[in-house]
BASE-727614 format. One record per residue (C-alpha): chain; x, y, z. Coordinates in Angstrom, 2 decimals. Layout:
! residues N
 mol       x       y       z
   A       X       Y       Z
...
//
This chain:
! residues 262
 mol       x       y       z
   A   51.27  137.52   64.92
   A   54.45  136.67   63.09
   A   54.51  133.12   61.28
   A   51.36  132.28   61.86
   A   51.31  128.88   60.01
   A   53.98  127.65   62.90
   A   53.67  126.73   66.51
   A   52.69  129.95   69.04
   A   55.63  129.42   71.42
   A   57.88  129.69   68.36
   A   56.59  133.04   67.30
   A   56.30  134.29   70.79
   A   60.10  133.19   71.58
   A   61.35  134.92   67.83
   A   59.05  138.12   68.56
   A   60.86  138.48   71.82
   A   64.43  138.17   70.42
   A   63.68  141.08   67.42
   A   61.87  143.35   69.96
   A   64.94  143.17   72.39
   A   67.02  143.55   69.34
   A   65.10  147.13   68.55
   A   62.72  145.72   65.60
   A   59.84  147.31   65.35
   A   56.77  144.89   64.64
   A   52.92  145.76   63.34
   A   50.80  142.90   62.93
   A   47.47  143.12   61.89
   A   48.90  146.09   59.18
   A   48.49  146.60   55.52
   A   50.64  148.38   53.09
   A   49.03  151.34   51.35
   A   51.54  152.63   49.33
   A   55.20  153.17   49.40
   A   56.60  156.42   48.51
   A   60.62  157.66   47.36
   A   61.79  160.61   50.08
   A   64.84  162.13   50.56
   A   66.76  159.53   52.90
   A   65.48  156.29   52.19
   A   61.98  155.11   51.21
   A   58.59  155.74   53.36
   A   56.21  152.76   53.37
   A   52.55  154.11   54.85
   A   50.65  151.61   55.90
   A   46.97  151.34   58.02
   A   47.24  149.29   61.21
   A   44.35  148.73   64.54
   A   42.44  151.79   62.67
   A   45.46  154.58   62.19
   A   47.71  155.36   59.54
   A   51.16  155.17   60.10
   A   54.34  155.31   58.26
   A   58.20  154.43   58.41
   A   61.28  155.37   56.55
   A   64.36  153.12   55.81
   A   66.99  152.49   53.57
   A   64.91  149.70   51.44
   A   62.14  147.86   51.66
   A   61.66  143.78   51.27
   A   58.24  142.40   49.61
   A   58.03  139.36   50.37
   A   54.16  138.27   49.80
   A   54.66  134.81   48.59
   A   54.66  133.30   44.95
   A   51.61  132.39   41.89
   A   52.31  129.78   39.38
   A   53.44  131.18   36.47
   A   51.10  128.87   33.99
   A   49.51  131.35   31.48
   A   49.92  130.38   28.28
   A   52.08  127.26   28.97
   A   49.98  125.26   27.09
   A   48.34  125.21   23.73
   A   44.29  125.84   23.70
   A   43.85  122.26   22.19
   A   46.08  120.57   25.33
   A   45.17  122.56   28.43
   A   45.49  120.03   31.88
   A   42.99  120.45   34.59
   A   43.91  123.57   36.61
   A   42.71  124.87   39.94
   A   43.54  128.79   40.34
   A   46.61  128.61   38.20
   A   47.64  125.50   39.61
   A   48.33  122.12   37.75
   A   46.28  119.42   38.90
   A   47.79  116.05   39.81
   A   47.34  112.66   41.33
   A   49.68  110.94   43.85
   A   52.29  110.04   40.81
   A   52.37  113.58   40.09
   A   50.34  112.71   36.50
   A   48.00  115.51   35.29
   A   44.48  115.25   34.39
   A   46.48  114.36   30.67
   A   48.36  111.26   30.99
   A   52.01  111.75   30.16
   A   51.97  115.40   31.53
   A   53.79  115.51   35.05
   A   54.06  118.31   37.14
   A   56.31  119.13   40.84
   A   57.01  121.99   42.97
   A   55.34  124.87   43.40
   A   52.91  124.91   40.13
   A   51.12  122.26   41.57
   A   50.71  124.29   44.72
   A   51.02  122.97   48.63
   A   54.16  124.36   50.04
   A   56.54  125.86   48.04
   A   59.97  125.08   48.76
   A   63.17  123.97   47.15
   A   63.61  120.69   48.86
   A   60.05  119.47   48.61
   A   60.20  120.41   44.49
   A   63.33  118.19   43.93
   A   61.73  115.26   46.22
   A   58.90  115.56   43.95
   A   60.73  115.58   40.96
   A   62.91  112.83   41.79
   A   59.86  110.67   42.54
   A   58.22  111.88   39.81
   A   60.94  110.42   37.52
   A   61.34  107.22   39.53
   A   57.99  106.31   39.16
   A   57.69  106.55   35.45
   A   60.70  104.25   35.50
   A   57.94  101.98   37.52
   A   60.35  102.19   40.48
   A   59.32  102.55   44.42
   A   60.79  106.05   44.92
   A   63.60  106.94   47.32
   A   62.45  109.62   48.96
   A   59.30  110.20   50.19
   A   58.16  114.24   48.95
   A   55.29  114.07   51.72
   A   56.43  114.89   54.84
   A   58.26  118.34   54.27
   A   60.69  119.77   56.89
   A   59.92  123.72   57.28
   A   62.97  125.85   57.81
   A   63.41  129.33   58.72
   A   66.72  131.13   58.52
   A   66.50  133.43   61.59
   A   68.82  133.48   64.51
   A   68.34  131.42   66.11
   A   67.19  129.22   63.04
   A   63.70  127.56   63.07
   A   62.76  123.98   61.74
   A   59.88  121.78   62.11
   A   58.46  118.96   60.89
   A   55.28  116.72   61.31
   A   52.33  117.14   63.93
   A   52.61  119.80   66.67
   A   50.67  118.84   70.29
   A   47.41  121.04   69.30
   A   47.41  119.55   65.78
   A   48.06  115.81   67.59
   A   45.07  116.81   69.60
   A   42.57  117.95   67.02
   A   42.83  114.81   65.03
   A   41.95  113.03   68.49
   A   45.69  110.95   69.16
   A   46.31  110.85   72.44
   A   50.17  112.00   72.51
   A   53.13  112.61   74.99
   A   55.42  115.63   74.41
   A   58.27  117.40   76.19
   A   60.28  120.64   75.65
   A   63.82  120.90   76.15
   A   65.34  124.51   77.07
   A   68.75  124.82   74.75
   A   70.35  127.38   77.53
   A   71.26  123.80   79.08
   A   72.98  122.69   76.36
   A   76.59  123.34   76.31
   A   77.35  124.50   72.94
   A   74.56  126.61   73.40
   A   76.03  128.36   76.12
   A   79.80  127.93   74.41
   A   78.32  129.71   71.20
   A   76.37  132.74   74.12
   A   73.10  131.18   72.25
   A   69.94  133.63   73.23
   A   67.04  131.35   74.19
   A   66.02  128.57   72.38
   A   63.99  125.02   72.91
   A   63.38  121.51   71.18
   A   60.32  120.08   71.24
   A   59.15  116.58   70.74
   A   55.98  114.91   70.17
   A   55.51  111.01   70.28
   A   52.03  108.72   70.15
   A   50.63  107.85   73.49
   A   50.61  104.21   72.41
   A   52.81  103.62   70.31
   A   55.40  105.36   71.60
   A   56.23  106.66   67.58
   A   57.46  109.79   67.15
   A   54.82  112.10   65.13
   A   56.78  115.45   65.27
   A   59.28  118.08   66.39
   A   59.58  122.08   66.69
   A   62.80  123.25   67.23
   A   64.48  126.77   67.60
   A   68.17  126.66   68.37
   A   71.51  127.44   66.22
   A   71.54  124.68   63.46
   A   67.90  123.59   64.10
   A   67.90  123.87   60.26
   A   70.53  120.86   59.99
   A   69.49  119.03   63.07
   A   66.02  118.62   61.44
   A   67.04  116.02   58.59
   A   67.20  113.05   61.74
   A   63.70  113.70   62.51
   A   62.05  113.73   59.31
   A   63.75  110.90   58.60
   A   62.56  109.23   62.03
   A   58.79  109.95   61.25
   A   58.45  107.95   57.83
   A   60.35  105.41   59.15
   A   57.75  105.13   62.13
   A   60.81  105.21   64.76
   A   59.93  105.02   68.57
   A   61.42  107.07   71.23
   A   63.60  104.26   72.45
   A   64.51  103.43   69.19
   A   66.13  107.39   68.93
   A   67.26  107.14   72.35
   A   69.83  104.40   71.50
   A   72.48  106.26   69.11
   A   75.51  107.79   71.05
   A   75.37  112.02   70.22
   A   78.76  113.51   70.92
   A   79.45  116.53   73.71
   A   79.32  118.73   73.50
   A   77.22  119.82   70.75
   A   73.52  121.07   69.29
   A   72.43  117.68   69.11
   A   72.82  116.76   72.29
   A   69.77  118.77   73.23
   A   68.27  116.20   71.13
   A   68.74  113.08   73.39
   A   67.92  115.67   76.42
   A   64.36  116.05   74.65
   A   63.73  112.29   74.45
   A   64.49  111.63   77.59
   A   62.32  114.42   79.14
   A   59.04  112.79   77.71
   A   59.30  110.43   80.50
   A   60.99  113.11   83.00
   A   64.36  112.25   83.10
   A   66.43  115.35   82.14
   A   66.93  118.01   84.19
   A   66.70  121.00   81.91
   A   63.51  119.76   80.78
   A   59.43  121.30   80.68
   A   57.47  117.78   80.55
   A   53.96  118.45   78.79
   A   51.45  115.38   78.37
   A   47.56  115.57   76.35
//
Protein backbone atom coordinates (compact mmCIF):
# COMPACT_ATOMS: atom_id res chain seq x y z
CA UNK A 1 0.00 0.00 0.00
CA UNK A 2 0.84 3.67 -0.14
CA UNK A 3 2.74 5.13 3.04
CA UNK A 4 3.17 2.27 4.64
CA UNK A 5 5.14 3.60 7.71
CA UNK A 6 1.66 5.61 8.64
CA UNK A 7 -1.65 4.57 10.06
CA UNK A 8 -3.93 2.13 7.50
CA UNK A 9 -7.05 4.35 7.64
CA UNK A 10 -4.82 7.20 6.47
CA UNK A 11 -3.60 5.43 3.40
CA UNK A 12 -6.92 3.88 2.71
CA UNK A 13 -8.74 7.47 2.99
CA UNK A 14 -5.62 9.22 0.56
CA UNK A 15 -5.81 6.06 -1.91
CA UNK A 16 -9.48 6.75 -2.26
CA UNK A 17 -9.19 10.53 -2.96
CA UNK A 18 -6.26 9.91 -5.98
CA UNK A 19 -8.27 6.94 -7.42
CA UNK A 20 -11.49 9.18 -7.65
CA UNK A 21 -9.21 11.83 -8.88
CA UNK A 22 -8.09 9.36 -12.00
CA UNK A 23 -4.49 8.31 -10.46
CA UNK A 24 -3.49 5.31 -11.36
CA UNK A 25 -1.77 3.28 -8.41
CA UNK A 26 0.57 -0.16 -8.53
CA UNK A 27 1.74 -1.28 -5.33
CA UNK A 28 3.71 -4.13 -4.91
CA UNK A 29 5.71 -2.83 -8.45
CA UNK A 30 9.29 -2.33 -9.31
CA UNK A 31 10.87 -0.14 -11.83
CA UNK A 32 12.85 -1.92 -14.53
CA UNK A 33 13.96 0.63 -16.62
CA UNK A 34 12.78 3.86 -17.97
CA UNK A 35 13.03 4.57 -21.54
CA UNK A 36 12.88 8.29 -23.81
CA UNK A 37 9.77 7.88 -26.58
CA UNK A 38 8.32 10.18 -28.69
CA UNK A 39 5.67 11.98 -26.33
CA UNK A 40 6.89 11.82 -23.00
CA UNK A 41 8.94 9.15 -21.18
CA UNK A 42 7.86 5.27 -20.73
CA UNK A 43 8.71 3.82 -17.31
CA UNK A 44 8.31 -0.33 -17.57
CA UNK A 45 8.02 -1.73 -14.59
CA UNK A 46 7.10 -5.65 -13.22
CA UNK A 47 4.09 -5.75 -10.90
CA UNK A 48 1.81 -9.19 -9.26
CA UNK A 49 3.99 -11.23 -12.02
CA UNK A 50 3.40 -9.02 -15.46
CA UNK A 51 5.22 -6.41 -17.07
CA UNK A 52 3.67 -3.32 -17.62
CA UNK A 53 4.46 0.10 -18.71
CA UNK A 54 3.23 3.86 -18.74
CA UNK A 55 4.04 6.97 -20.59
CA UNK A 56 3.95 10.61 -19.22
CA UNK A 57 5.35 13.82 -19.50
CA UNK A 58 8.14 13.20 -16.60
CA UNK A 59 8.85 11.05 -14.16
CA UNK A 60 9.59 11.75 -10.16
CA UNK A 61 12.26 9.40 -8.25
CA UNK A 62 11.77 9.78 -5.18
CA UNK A 63 13.52 6.62 -3.31
CA UNK A 64 14.70 8.31 -0.24
CA UNK A 65 18.26 9.70 0.76
CA UNK A 66 22.13 7.94 1.95
CA UNK A 67 24.46 9.95 3.99
CA UNK A 68 26.82 11.44 2.02
CA UNK A 69 30.01 10.53 4.47
CA UNK A 70 32.74 9.11 2.13
CA UNK A 71 35.72 10.62 2.56
CA UNK A 72 34.59 13.24 5.15
CA UNK A 73 37.11 12.31 7.33
CA UNK A 74 40.81 11.73 7.33
CA UNK A 75 42.00 7.82 7.66
CA UNK A 76 43.76 8.75 11.02
CA UNK A 77 40.20 10.39 12.53
CA UNK A 78 37.41 8.19 11.22
CA UNK A 79 34.16 8.19 14.02
CA UNK A 80 32.30 5.02 14.54
CA UNK A 81 29.93 4.52 11.57
CA UNK A 82 27.05 2.16 11.01
CA UNK A 83 26.20 1.81 7.09
CA UNK A 84 27.34 5.29 6.28
CA UNK A 85 25.86 6.66 9.23
CA UNK A 86 27.61 8.68 12.09
CA UNK A 87 27.27 7.16 15.32
CA UNK A 88 26.13 9.18 18.33
CA UNK A 89 25.01 9.21 21.90
CA UNK A 90 22.01 11.14 23.34
CA UNK A 91 24.18 14.62 23.23
CA UNK A 92 24.65 13.97 19.69
CA UNK A 93 28.72 13.30 20.55
CA UNK A 94 30.41 10.74 18.24
CA UNK A 95 32.33 7.79 19.18
CA UNK A 96 35.34 10.89 19.11
CA UNK A 97 34.64 13.35 21.71
CA UNK A 98 34.32 16.83 20.29
CA UNK A 99 32.83 15.49 16.95
CA UNK A 100 28.93 16.18 16.87
CA UNK A 101 26.70 15.14 14.37
CA UNK A 102 22.46 16.00 13.53
CA UNK A 103 20.07 15.32 10.88
CA UNK A 104 20.00 12.92 8.54
CA UNK A 105 23.83 11.55 8.64
CA UNK A 106 23.13 10.18 11.80
CA UNK A 107 20.14 8.42 10.33
CA UNK A 108 16.40 7.98 12.03
CA UNK A 109 14.04 10.14 10.15
CA UNK A 110 15.16 12.51 7.90
CA UNK A 111 13.50 15.69 7.96
CA UNK A 112 14.14 19.38 8.08
CA UNK A 113 12.56 20.16 11.36
CA UNK A 114 13.93 17.25 13.33
CA UNK A 115 17.75 18.27 11.86
CA UNK A 116 17.48 21.90 13.21
CA UNK A 117 15.94 20.54 16.70
CA UNK A 118 18.92 18.46 16.78
CA UNK A 119 21.23 20.97 15.95
CA UNK A 120 19.94 23.47 18.21
CA UNK A 121 20.25 21.00 21.09
CA UNK A 122 23.27 19.91 19.95
CA UNK A 123 24.72 23.44 20.45
CA UNK A 124 22.87 24.08 23.70
CA UNK A 125 24.26 21.32 25.30
CA UNK A 126 27.87 21.98 24.67
CA UNK A 127 27.06 25.36 26.20
CA UNK A 128 26.07 22.83 29.28
CA UNK A 129 22.52 24.20 28.90
CA UNK A 130 19.05 22.07 29.29
CA UNK A 131 17.95 22.39 25.63
CA UNK A 132 14.78 24.11 24.43
CA UNK A 133 13.42 21.91 22.33
CA UNK A 134 13.14 18.50 22.65
CA UNK A 135 14.45 16.75 18.85
CA UNK A 136 12.66 13.38 20.03
CA UNK A 137 9.30 13.36 19.37
CA UNK A 138 9.12 14.33 15.54
CA UNK A 139 5.82 15.50 13.93
CA UNK A 140 5.47 13.66 10.35
CA UNK A 141 3.94 15.79 7.66
CA UNK A 142 2.75 15.06 4.32
CA UNK A 143 1.86 17.71 1.79
CA UNK A 144 -1.13 16.08 0.02
CA UNK A 145 -4.60 17.41 -0.19
CA UNK A 146 -5.87 17.07 2.11
CA UNK A 147 -2.48 17.41 4.10
CA UNK A 148 -1.39 14.59 6.52
CA UNK A 149 0.36 15.00 10.01
CA UNK A 150 0.98 12.80 12.84
CA UNK A 151 2.72 12.54 15.74
CA UNK A 152 3.38 10.06 18.68
CA UNK A 153 1.73 6.50 19.30
CA UNK A 154 -1.11 5.32 17.01
CA UNK A 155 -3.93 2.78 18.85
CA UNK A 156 -2.14 -0.54 17.34
CA UNK A 157 1.30 0.82 18.33
CA UNK A 158 -0.42 1.88 22.03
CA UNK A 159 -1.50 -1.70 22.01
CA UNK A 160 1.64 -3.60 21.15
CA UNK A 161 3.63 -2.01 23.87
CA UNK A 162 0.70 -3.31 26.23
CA UNK A 163 -0.94 0.51 27.46
CA UNK A 164 -4.25 0.21 27.83
CA UNK A 165 -5.52 3.47 25.84
CA UNK A 166 -8.80 5.38 24.89
CA UNK A 167 -9.09 6.88 21.37
CA UNK A 168 -11.73 8.58 19.22
CA UNK A 169 -11.98 9.75 15.57
CA UNK A 170 -13.53 12.83 14.57
CA UNK A 171 -15.05 13.06 10.85
CA UNK A 172 -13.87 16.78 9.47
CA UNK A 173 -17.13 16.84 6.98
CA UNK A 174 -18.69 18.18 10.42
CA UNK A 175 -16.55 20.81 10.75
CA UNK A 176 -17.61 24.00 9.29
CA UNK A 177 -14.68 25.32 7.57
CA UNK A 178 -14.40 22.07 6.24
CA UNK A 179 -17.53 22.24 4.56
CA UNK A 180 -17.00 26.31 3.88
CA UNK A 181 -13.59 25.36 2.10
CA UNK A 182 -15.96 21.97 0.00
CA UNK A 183 -13.12 19.86 2.02
CA UNK A 184 -13.25 16.03 0.50
CA UNK A 185 -13.19 13.66 3.50
CA UNK A 186 -11.00 13.93 6.19
CA UNK A 187 -10.71 12.82 10.14
CA UNK A 188 -8.70 13.63 13.45
CA UNK A 189 -7.77 11.14 15.55
CA UNK A 190 -6.75 11.10 19.13
CA UNK A 191 -5.18 8.74 21.39
CA UNK A 192 -4.93 9.28 25.28
CA UNK A 193 -3.65 6.68 28.27
CA UNK A 194 -6.37 4.69 29.86
CA UNK A 195 -5.14 5.90 33.24
CA UNK A 196 -3.76 8.68 33.04
CA UNK A 197 -5.84 10.27 30.93
CA UNK A 198 -2.34 11.81 28.97
CA UNK A 199 -2.46 12.26 25.62
CA UNK A 200 0.13 9.77 23.74
CA UNK A 201 -0.77 10.69 20.07
CA UNK A 202 -2.72 12.02 17.10
CA UNK A 203 -3.31 11.19 13.21
CA UNK A 204 -4.85 13.72 11.41
CA UNK A 205 -5.89 14.28 7.66
CA UNK A 206 -7.71 17.51 7.02
CA UNK A 207 -6.69 20.99 5.23
CA UNK A 208 -3.93 22.49 7.53
CA UNK A 209 -3.40 19.22 9.51
CA UNK A 210 0.25 20.20 8.75
CA UNK A 211 -0.12 23.49 11.01
CA UNK A 212 -2.64 22.15 13.41
CA UNK A 213 -0.03 19.49 14.39
CA UNK A 214 2.52 21.88 16.31
CA UNK A 215 -0.37 21.93 19.53
CA UNK A 216 -0.10 18.31 19.82
CA UNK A 217 3.44 17.65 19.76
CA UNK A 218 3.77 20.14 22.01
CA UNK A 219 0.94 18.54 24.33
CA UNK A 220 2.77 15.07 24.41
CA UNK A 221 6.24 16.21 25.97
CA UNK A 222 4.55 18.26 28.16
CA UNK A 223 2.49 15.10 29.41
CA UNK A 224 -0.92 17.20 28.96
CA UNK A 225 -4.29 15.38 29.82
CA UNK A 226 -7.38 15.52 27.84
CA UNK A 227 -9.03 17.92 30.21
CA UNK A 228 -6.15 19.87 30.38
CA UNK A 229 -6.60 20.43 26.15
CA UNK A 230 -10.18 20.60 26.57
CA UNK A 231 -9.98 23.92 28.51
CA UNK A 232 -8.60 26.55 25.80
CA UNK A 233 -11.43 28.43 23.88
CA UNK A 234 -10.82 27.44 19.72
CA UNK A 235 -12.57 30.01 17.60
CA UNK A 236 -15.60 29.11 14.87
CA UNK A 237 -15.48 28.49 12.75
CA UNK A 238 -12.30 27.01 11.83
CA UNK A 239 -9.88 23.65 11.30
CA UNK A 240 -9.19 23.56 14.79
CA UNK A 241 -12.30 23.30 16.00
CA UNK A 242 -12.39 19.70 14.89
CA UNK A 243 -9.81 19.54 17.44
CA UNK A 244 -11.93 20.16 20.63
CA UNK A 245 -14.72 17.90 18.70
CA UNK A 246 -12.00 15.00 18.93
CA UNK A 247 -11.41 15.43 22.68
CA UNK A 248 -14.60 15.45 23.54
CA UNK A 249 -15.58 12.29 21.54
CA UNK A 250 -13.15 10.06 23.69
CA UNK A 251 -15.76 10.14 26.26
CA UNK A 252 -18.80 10.34 23.61
CA UNK A 253 -19.85 13.66 23.67
CA UNK A 254 -19.71 15.04 20.08
CA UNK A 255 -21.96 14.25 17.66
CA UNK A 256 -19.88 13.90 14.54
CA UNK A 257 -17.79 11.57 16.32
CA UNK A 258 -16.56 7.43 15.77
CA UNK A 259 -15.67 6.55 19.60
CA UNK A 260 -12.99 3.60 19.54
CA UNK A 261 -11.68 2.18 23.03
CA UNK A 262 -8.60 -0.92 23.48
Amino acid sequence: RILPTLDREIAQNLTMILKKRGVQIFCSARVEKIEKEEGGLSCHFTGKESNQSVTAEGVLVSIGRRPNTADLFSSELIPEMEKGFIKVDDRFVSSIEGIYAVGDVIGGVQLAHKAEAEGLAAVEMMCGHVPATDPRLVPSCIYTNPEIASVGMTPDEAKREGRAVKSAKYLMNGNGKSIIDMQERGFIRVVFDEKTDQLLGVQMMCAHATDLISEFTGAILNGTTRAQLLRGMRPHPTFCEGITEALEAVEGKSIHSAPVRK
